[in-house]
N, C-alpha and C positions, 0 to 999 in steps of 0.2 A: 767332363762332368757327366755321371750317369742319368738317366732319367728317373731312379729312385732318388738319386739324391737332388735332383729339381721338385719332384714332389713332395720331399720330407722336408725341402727349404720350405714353400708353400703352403704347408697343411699345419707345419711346425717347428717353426725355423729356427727355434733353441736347440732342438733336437738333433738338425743337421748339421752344425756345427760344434757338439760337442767333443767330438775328436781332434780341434783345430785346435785346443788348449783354452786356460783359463780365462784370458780376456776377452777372445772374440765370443766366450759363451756368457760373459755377462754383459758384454756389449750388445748382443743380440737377443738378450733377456731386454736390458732395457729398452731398447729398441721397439721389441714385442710390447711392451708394458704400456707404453708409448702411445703405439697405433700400431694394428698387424702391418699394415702396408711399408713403415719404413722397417720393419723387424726382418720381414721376404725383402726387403730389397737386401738389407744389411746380410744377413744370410748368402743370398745367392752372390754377392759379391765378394763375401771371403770364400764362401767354397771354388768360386771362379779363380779367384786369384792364388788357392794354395793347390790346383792342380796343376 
């Protein structure tokens, strides 16, 4: 995983994972909606897992 895409999980974690397809970008919406804190985790854990 790049270090852009650890920051863009962190700064905006809907963001990062929009290329992963459509659930992990509404999962990571609500997530965010939620509390930022499980939205960056959700985030940097699908980007971890689809590299």
């Amino acid at each position: 995983m790049s270090c852009f895409r650890v920051l863009l999980c962190v700064i905006f974690p809907p963001l990062a994972v929009i290329d992963k397809g459509c659930g992990s970008f509404l999962i990571v919406c609500l997530l965010t909606v939620v509390g930022w804190v499980p939205g960056v985790l959700g985030a940097l854990i699908i980007c971890r897992e689809a590299d």
